[in-house]
N, C-alpha and C positions, 0 to 999 in steps of 0.2 A: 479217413472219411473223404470221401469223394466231394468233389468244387459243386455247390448249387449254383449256376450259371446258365447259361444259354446253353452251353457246352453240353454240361453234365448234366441238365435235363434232356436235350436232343437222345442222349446217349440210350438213357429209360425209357426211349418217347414210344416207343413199340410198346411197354406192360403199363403206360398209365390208365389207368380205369380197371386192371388187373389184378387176382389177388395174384402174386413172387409165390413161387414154390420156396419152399428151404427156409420159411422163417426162423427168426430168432428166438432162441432160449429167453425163457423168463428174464434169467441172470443177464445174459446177453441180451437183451432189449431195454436191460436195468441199466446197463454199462454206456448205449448207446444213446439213452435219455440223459443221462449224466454227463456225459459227452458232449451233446448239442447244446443244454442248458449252460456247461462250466463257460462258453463261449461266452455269453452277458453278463459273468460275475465281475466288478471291480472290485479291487483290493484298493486299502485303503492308502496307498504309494500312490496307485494309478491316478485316484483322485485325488490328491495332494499336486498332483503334478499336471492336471488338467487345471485345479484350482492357480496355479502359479505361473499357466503357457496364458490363461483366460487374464488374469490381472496385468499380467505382460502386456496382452494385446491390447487389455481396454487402455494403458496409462500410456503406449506408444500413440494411439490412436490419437487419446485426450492431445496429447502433443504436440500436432500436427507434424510428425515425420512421417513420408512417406514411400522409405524405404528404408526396409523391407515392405511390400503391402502389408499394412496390419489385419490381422485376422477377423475383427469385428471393426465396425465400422463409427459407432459411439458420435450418434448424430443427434445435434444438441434441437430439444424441441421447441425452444423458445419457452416453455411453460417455467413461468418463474416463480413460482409461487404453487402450495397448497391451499387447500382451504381451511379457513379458521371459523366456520361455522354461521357466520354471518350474511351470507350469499342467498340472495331472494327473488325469485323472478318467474316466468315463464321463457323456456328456453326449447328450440327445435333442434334436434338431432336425427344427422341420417349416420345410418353406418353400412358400409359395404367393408368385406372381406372379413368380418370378425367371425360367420359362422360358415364359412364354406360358401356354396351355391346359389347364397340367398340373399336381401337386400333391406332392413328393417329400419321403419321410422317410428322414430318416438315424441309425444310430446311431456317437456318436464316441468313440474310444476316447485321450485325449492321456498322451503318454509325458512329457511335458517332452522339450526341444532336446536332451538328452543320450541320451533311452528311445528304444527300439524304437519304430519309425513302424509305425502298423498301418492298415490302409487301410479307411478308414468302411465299413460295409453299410448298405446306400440301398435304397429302392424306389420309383419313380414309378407314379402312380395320375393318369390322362388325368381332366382337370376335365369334364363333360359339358357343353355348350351352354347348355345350359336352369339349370343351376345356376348356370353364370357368370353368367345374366343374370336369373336367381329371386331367390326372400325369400333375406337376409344370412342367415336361421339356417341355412335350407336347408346354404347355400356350409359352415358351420363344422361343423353337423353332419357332413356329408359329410368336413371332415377330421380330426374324432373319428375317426367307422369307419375310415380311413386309418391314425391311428396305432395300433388296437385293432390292426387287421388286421395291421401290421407288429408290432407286440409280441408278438400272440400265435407268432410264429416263433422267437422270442429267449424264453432261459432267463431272464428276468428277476426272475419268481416276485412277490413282493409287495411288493419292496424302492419305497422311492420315489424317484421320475426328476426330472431337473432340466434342464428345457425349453428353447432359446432357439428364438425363434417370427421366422422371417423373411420380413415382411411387405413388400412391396417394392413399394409404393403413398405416393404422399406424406400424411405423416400427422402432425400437431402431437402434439411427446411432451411430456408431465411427469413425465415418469420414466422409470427404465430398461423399468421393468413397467408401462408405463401412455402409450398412444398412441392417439390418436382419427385414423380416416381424415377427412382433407381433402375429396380426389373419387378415383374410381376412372380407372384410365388402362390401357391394352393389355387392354382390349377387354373388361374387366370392368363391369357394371353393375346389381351385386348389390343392392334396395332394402332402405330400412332401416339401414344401413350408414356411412355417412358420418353425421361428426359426432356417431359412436359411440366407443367405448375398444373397437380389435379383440380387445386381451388378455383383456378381460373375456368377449368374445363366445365368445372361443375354453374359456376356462375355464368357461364354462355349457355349452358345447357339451362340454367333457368329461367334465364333472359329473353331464349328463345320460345320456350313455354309459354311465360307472361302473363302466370294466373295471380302470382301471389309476389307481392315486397319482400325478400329473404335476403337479410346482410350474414355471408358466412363471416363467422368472427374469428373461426379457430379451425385449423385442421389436427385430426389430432390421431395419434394410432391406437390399438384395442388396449396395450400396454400401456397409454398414458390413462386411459380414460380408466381402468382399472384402480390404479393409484389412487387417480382422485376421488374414484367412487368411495372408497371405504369410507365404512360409518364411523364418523370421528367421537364416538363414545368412546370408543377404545386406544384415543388417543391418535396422534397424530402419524397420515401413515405414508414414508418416504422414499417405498420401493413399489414399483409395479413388478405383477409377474403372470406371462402367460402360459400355459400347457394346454392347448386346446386342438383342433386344429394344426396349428403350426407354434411355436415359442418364442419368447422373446421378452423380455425383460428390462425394465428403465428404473430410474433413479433419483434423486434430486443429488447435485454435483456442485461443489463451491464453481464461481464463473472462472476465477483467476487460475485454475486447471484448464480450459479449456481455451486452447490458443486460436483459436478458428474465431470467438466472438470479441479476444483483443480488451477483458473486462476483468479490473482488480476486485469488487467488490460485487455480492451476490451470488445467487445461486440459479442454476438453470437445469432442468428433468432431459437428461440425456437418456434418448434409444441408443438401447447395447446393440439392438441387431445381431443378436448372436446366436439367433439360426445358420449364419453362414461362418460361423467361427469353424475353422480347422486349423488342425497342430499334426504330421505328419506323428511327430516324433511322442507327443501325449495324448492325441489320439487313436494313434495306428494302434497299439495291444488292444484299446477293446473294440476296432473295429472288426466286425463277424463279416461271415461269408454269406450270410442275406442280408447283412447292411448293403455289401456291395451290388449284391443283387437288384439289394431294391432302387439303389442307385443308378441301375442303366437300365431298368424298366421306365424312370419315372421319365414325366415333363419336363424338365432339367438335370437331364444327367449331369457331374460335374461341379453343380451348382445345389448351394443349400445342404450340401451332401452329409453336411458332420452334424452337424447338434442339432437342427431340427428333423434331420432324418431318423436321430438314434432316438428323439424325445420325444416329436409332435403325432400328434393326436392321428394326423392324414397317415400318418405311416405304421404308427404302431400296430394296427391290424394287419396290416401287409406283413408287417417282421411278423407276427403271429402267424399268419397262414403259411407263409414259407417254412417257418422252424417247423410246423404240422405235416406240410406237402414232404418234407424231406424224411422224416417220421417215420411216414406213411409209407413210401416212395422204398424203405429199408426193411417195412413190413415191422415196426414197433409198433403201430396206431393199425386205428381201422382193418385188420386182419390182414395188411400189405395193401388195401385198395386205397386208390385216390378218388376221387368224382371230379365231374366236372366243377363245381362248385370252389370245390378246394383249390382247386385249378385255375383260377378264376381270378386275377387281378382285382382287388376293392372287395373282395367277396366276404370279407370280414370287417368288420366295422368297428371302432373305439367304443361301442355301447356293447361292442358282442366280446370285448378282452373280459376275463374274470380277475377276481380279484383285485381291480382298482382300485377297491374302496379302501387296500395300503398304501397307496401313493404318499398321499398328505403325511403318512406318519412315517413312514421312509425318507420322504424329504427334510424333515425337520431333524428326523435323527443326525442326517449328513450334513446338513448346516450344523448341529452343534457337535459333530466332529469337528466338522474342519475349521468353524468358528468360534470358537468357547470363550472367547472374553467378549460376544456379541448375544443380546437377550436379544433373542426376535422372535415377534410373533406372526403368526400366519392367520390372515382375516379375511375369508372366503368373500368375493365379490360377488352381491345379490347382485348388480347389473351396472358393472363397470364401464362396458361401451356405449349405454345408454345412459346415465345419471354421472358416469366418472365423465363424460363427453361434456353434457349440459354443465358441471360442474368447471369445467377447465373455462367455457364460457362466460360463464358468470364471475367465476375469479377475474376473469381479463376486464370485465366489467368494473368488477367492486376495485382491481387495481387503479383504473383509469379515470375513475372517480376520486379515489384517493391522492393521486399523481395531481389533479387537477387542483384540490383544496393542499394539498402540502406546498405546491408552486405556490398559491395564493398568497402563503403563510408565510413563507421565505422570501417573497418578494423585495420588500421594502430592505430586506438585510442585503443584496445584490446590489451594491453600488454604481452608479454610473461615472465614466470619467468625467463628465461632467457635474456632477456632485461637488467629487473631489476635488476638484479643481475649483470649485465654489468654497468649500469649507477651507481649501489653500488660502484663498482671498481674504474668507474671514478671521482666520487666525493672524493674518498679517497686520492684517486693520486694529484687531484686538491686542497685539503686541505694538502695536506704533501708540496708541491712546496707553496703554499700560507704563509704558516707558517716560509717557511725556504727564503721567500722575491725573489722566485722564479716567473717569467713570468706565472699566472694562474690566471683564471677567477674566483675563488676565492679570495677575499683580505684577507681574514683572522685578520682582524683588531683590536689588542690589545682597551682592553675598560679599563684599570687601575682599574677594578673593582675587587679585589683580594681575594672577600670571597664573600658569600653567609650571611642572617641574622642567630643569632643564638637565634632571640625573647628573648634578653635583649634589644632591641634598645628603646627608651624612647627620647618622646619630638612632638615639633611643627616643621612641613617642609611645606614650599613652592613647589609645582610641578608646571611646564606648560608642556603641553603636544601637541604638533604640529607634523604632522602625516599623515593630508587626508584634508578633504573641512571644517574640525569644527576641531576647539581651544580649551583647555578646561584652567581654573586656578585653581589650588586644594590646599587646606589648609587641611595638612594630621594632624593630632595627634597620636599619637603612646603612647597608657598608658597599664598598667599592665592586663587593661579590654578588650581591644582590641584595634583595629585602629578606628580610626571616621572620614571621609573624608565630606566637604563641596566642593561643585565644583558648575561651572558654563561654561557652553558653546556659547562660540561664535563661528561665520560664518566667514568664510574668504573667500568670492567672488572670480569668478574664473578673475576678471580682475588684481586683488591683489596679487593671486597665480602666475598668469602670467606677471606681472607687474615688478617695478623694484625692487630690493633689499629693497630698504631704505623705500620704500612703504609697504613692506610688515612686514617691522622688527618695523615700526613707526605704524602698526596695533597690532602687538602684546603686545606692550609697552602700547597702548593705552586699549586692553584689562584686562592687569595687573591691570590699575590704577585702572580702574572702579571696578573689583573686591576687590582691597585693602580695596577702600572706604565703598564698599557694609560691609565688614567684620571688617570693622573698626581698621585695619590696619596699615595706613596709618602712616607711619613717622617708625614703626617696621622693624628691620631687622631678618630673619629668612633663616636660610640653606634652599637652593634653589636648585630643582632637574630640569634640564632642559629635556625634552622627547623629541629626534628629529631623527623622525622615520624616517631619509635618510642617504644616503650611508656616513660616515666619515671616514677619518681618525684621531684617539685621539692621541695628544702627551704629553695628561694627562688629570687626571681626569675631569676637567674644561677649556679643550681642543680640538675642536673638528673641524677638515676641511673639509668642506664642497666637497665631490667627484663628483657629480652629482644628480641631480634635480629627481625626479621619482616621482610617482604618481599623475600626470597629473600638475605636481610644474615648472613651469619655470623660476622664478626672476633672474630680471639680477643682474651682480656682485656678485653672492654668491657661485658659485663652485670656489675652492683656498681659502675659504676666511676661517678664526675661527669664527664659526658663535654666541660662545658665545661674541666675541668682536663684531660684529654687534649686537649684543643684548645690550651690554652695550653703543657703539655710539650710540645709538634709544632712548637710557635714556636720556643722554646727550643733543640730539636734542630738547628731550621732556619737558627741564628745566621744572621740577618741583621736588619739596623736595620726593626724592626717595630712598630709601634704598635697595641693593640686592645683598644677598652674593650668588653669584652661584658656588656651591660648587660642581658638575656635570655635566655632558651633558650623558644623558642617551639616547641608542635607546633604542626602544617599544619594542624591540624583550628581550632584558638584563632586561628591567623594568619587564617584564611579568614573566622571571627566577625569579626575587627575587622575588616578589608577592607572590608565589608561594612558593616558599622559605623559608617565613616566616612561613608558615602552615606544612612545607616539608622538612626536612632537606636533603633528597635523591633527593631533586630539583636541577638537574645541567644542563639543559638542558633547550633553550626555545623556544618559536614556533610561529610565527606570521603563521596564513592563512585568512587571509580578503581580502581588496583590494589591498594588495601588499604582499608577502612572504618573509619569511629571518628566521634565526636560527642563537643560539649561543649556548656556553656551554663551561664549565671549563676546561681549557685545563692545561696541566704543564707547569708551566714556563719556563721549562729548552729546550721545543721545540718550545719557541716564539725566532726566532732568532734577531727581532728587541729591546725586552725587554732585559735587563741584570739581568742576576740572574738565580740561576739554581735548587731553591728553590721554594716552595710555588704555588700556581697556578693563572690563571690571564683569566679572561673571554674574550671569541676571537666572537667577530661579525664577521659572516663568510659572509655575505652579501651576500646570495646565491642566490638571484634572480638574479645577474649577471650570474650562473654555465651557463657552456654553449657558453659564448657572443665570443669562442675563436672558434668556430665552432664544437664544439665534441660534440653536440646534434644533428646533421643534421642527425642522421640515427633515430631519435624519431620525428622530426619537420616532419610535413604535410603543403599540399598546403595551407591548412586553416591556419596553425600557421603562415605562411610563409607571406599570405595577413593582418590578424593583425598584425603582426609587422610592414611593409612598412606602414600601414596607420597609426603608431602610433605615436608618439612626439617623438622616441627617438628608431628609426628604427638600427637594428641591437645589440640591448642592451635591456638587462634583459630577456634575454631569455628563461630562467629556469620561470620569475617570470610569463611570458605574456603565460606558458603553465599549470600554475595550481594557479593565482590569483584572486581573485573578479572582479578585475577590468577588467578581459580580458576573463572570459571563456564564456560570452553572446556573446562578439563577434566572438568567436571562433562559439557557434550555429548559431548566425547570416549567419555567411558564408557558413556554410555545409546548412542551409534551402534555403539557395540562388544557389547553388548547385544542391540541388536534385529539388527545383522545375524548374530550368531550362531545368531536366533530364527529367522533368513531372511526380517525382514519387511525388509530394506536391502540393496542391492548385491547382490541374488538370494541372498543368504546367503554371500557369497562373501568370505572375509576379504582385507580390504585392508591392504596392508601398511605405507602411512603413517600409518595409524588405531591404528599400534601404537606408535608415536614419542610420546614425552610432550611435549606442549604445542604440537603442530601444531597443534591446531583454535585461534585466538587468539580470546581475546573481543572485541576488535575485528570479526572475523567475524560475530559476533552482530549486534552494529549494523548492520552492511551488510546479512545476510541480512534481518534482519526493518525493513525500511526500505520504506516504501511505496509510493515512488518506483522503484520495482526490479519488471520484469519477472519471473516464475518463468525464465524465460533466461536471465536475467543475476543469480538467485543458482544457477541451474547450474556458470555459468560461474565465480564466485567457487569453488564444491566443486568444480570440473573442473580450477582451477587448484591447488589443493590435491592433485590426483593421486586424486580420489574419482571412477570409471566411475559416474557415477549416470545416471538415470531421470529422469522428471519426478516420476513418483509417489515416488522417493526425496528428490531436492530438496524437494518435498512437506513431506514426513512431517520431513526436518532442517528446516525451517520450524519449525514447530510442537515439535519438541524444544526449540529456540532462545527462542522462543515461553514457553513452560512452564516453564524454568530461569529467563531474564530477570526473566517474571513473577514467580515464589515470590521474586527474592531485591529485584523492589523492592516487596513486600509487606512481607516482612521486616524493608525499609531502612523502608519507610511505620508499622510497628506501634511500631520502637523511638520516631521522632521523635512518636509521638502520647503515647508514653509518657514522655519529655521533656518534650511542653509543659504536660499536665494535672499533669507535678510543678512546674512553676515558676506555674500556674496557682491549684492549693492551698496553695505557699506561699506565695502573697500574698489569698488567700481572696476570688477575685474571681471572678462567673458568667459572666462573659468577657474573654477574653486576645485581646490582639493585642500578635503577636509576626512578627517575620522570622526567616526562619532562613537563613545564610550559607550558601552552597553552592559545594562546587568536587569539583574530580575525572572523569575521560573518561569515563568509564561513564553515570552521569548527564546529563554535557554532548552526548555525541555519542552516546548509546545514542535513538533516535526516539519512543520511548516508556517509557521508564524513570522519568522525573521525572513525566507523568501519572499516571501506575500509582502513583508514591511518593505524590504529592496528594491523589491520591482515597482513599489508604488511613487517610491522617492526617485526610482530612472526616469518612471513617464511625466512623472509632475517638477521635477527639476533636471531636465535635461546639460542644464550647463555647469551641474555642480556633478563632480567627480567625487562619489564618497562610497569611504568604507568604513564599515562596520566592525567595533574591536568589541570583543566579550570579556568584561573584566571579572578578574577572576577571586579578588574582593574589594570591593567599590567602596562600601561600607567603613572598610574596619583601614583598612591600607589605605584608600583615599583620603581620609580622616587626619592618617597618618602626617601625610604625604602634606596634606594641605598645611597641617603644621608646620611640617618642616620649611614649605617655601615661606611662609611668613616668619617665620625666624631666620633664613636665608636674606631675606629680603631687612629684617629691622636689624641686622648683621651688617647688610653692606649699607644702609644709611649711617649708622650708627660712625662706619669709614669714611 
């Protein structure tokens, strides 16, 4: 087969328009059509291997490597978002390059998915020759007068318009309002113009007009507007695709792929730009010999050459006439004649190809070749550059509105240092009046615990540990090798928790037993650490009165009561052969200091953050006014989840804290605990989403009816969502499994509620323990402290950023205490322990 080229037509250039003597044999003209045709068949290798040079270059490009030059260019369009059906407005659109030679304005009118569909009013205005190929201002001028000319037809009067501009030329954007053309392509070659901002060109060129108020708001190319055009009946739709003219195809793309915008979370509508995709080595087989042809005919030799030459609409006629002219040229066609016509660059047009009307079902076949565990549907764009255009507008709108009331909303949770450093103050004030048996929401609560371990402690302890919705009983051993703990967890039903006293303390007894017996036990008496993580008063060490119930704990008869003497009535009840010397009553908060302690000798400080909060740490004796003794030091449970319950958080409480506590068990108290605990910060998002979706910046404004259930959203949710190892998919999927229809831009925006709650409450947790150390720092009158603080509780442990956010707040706000953060690894059950054993250590060496 002879080369169609420059060449190999010069060669024929004497018989074109001639019938060849010598035609071909039927058979022979049969052989020769088969011939020229086998040239655009692909096997299904070829494209498997265009599918894998294409995915290569788009994930190189996403990358920002740029070298090798990657073959498409995967230029991110700012468009963040689709639409979700809610988008209302009157909106102007110009488009140039979407149909060839011509230049059309549209005006759009969006009802939202539910309104009245009204059908744009458009005008096309033919681009002239000479413009397409004149000075750039000329081109913009020219579609200034264009849109004058349409407006002046429309009652618009002086109101001002809100533009989206679709430029449909590849163009590096930084913004939604802000795109410099690359190179011109379909037949454009306007100087001055590349490596220009067209939005800008276009807004001098209106400016200079000066008929009409026009703010362009978006630039956008045919390929996005297409996207967004589709009718969202059929669901939400997150590829664009063109074949018209020229090709090109876009996306919506998570952000944290794309290195160029420097963003972990979200999503952004990347142009593939993959007209200009070539692969020597995956596209060279099915390049044909009038691909090449038509490639050093065209306006850009060189350039554009691979995919939009072998697909786009400007060319496909030309591959037709050539594959005919050669045909012909062999005397298979036409009786061996050519005509001028045939002859004739452009003289075949994309309305004149037959058979197009298999495209759509050819292409779909070959997506579910090459994609079979992907359902896609194909949804013809009624007027994608006109309504997908206005539509990207309007989104940037309805986003910008929404941006505006979600800041509103999050505001008051954005702490200032100055705050903090207020609420430092108060809590100092509140622990000085506490200490000195003053009126404050602090109790400050002597725990007769009067050392820390100094790992000599040695032997066998009983712990029980009671605390939340599970029991645990712990057989500590404390030898020169380590600690060795056996435990066992029981359940304590919330009818139990909420039941009456003697029910719940005739549960506990009953869990003892069965553990005694498991460990063989039974009839042993052993030093007994009791863990009873609610508010007491100690009037010694195996003394402990019960203040108030928390943690979702209600049993009657036990607030006033020594809850170690309902621990021993429970025995009593329980007649059976029982031994138990309870030589403590420990809270979780003191149990997690010593834990810690043992490992830590700079362990004076401890820190519950789980489903309830609270802090203690070594105070001097000599400013516990209820202790006598002006020596030695004595650990003070400062019960700080009460801080607050006197009213002097009301300028940090929000509407939102303000409704979880009225719906709580114990409305007006623990106020401090119900703005940075496990147990209340889900509720706390729970309400801001009930909020904003009633604002309609969530779930389209559309109330959801699990979001009405108290205590769906769990704060373990927190942790996961804001975990940085998590795709925006996969915290969709965490809200989708919750029964929440959300968006991306709605998974979004509960990001950042999540976000904004976590933060304020370990600011919160950060200002009390700074306030903490600088008191244990001025009671020893030293210009630096090094101190540990014990740490336990899920919030802190498994929240991903909770305990940095806690750190940094305690660097800024106590600069001259040097402290570090231990995580104990059971505070509870081994602290318990532990506390036993140093007061047995202790009534050991007095006793010497």
């Amino acid at each position: 087969m002879d080369p169609i080229g420059p060449r190999g037509l010069q060669q024929r250039e004497g018989a074109l328009g001639c019938p060849q003597e010598g035609l071909p044999s039927p058979s022979e003209s049969s052989e020769l059509v088969q011939e020229c045709l086998q040239q655009f068949k692909v096997t299904e290798a070829q494209l498997r291997q265009i599918q894998a040079s294409l995915l290569g270059s788009m994930e190189q490009a996403l990358s920002g490597k740029a070298s090798p030059a990657p073959a498409v260019r995967m230029l991110p369009t700012y468009v963040g978002s689709i639409p979700h059906g809610t988008e209302q407005g009157d909106f102007l659109v110009l488009e140039l390059g979407a149909s060839g030679a011509s230049l059309r304005v549209l005006w759009v009118t969006l009802m939202g998915v539910e309104g009245h569909k009204t059908e744009p009013r458009s005008q096309e205005f033919v681009i002239p020759q000479e413009v397409m190929l004149g000075p750039g201002q000329q081109l913009f001028d020219f579609a200034a007068r264009c849109l004058s000319e349409f407006l002046d037809a429309l009652p618009v009067g002086k109101q001002g318009l809100q533009l989206g501009f679709s430029f449909s030329f590849p163009c590096h954007q930084t913004g939604l309002d802000k795109s410099t053309l690359i190179s011109w392509t379909k037949g454009f070659k306007c100087s001055g113009v590349e490596g220009q901002d067209v939005v800008q060109l276009l807004r001098d060129a209106i400016q200079r007009q000066g008929t009409y108020s026009i703010d362009v708001v978006a630039v956008v190319n045919d390929t996005v507007g297409t996207m967004m055009g589709c009718d969202l009946g059929v669901g939400p739709c997150e590829v664009g695709l063109v074949v018209d003219t020229g090709t090109n195809a876009c996306y919506m793309e998570e952000a944290r792929h794309v290195a160029v915008l420097g963003e972990d979370r979200g999503r952004v509508c990347i142009s593939v730009e993959w007209g200009s995709f070539s692969d020597d080595e995956a596209l060279g087989p099915v390049w044909t010999i009038f691909d090449r042809t038509l490639d050093q005919e065209s306006l850009n030799p060189g350039a554009q050459r691979w995919f939009e030459k072998m697909i786009g609409g400007l060319y496909l006629g030309e591959l037709v006439r050539l594959a005919l002219a050669d045909l012909a040229q062999r005397g298979v066609l036409f009786g061996g004649s050519t005509s001028p016509v045939l002859l004739s660059p452009g003289s075949i047009l994309l309305e004149h190809v037959a058979e197009m009307e298999k495209f759509l079902a050819i292409l779909q076949e070959t997506v579910m070749l090459l994609a079979p565990e992907c359902d896609v549907s194909f949804i013809p764009s009624v007027d994608g550059g006109g309504q997908g255009v206005a539509m990207v507008t309007a989104v940037a709108a309805r986003l910008a509105a929404h941006r505006r009331l979600l800041e509103e909303t999050l505001a008051p949770f954005w702490l200032t240092r100055e705050q903090l450093v207020a609420l430092q103050r108060q809590m100092r004030e509140a622990m000085a009046k506490g200490l000195q048996g003053k009126p404050s929401s602090l109790r400050m609560l002597p725990t007769y615990v009067r050392a820390i371990p100094d790992g000599s402690e040695r032997g066998d302890f009983l712990a029980l540990d009671l605390g939340g919705t599970n029991f645990r009983v712990l057989l500590v051993r404390l030898a020169s090798g380590g600690v060795q703990i056996t435990n066992q967890i029981y359940s304590i039903p919330e009818y139990v928790a909420q039941g009456s006293g003697e029910q719940l303390f005739d549960h506990i007894v009953d869990c003892i037993v069965d553990f005694q017996q498991k460990q063989g036990l039974s009839g042993h008496s052993l030093p007994l650490g009791f863990t009873f993580s609610f508010p007491c008063r100690q009037l010694g060490l195996d003394q402990g009165i019960l203040l108030n119930w928390t943690k979702g704990f209600s049993a009657s008869d036990c607030e006033g009561q020594d809850v170690v003497y309902l621990l021993r009535e429970a025995i009593k009840r329980r007649q059976v052969r029982m031994k138990l010397n309870v030589v403590a009553i420990v809270n979780d908060t003191v149990g997690t200091m010593m834990s810690c302690g043992y490992e830590n000798p700079h362990c004076e400080v401890g820190l519950i953050v789980g489903t309830g909060t609270n802090a203690c740490y070594m105070e001097e004796l000599r400013n516990v006014a209820s202790v006598p003794g002006d020596s030695g030091h004595m650990c003070i449970n400062m019960e700080w989840g009460a801080f607050g319950d006197d009213g002097s958080l009301g300028m940090l409480s929000t509407y939102f804290d303000e409704r979880v506590d009225q719906a709580s068990i114990n409305p007006g108290r623990q106020r401090f605990e119900k703005m940075i605990s496990g147990m209340y910060l889900g509720e706390i998002v729970r309400h801001i989403l009930l909020h904003l979706t009633s604002r309609g910046v969530l779930f389209r404004g559309q109330q959801i009816q699990c979001l009405q259930t108290r205590d769906i959203f769990k704060t373990k949710f927190l942790s996961q969502i804001e975990s940085d190892s998590l795709a925006l998919r996969q915290v969709r999927a965490i809200l989708e499994d919750l029964g929440l229809p959300l968006t991306s831009d709605d998974a979004l925006m509960v990001l950042e509620v999540c976000q904004a709650v976590s933060r304020r409450a370990a600011q919160l947790c950060g200002a009390g323990v700074a306030a903490v150390v600088e008191k244990i720092r001025e009671n020893r009158g030293l210009e630096k402290l090094t101190v540990s603080v014990g740490v336990d509780g899920t919030l802190y442990k498994l929240h991903p950023h909770f305990s940095r956010l806690v750190e940094e707040t305690v660097q800024e706000l106590a600069p001259c205490c040097e402290v570090t953060f231990l995580q104990s690894k059971d505070g509870s059950g081994k602290g318990a322990a532990l506390v036993t054993a140093v007061a047995c250590r202790l009534a050991q060496m007095t006793r010497v």
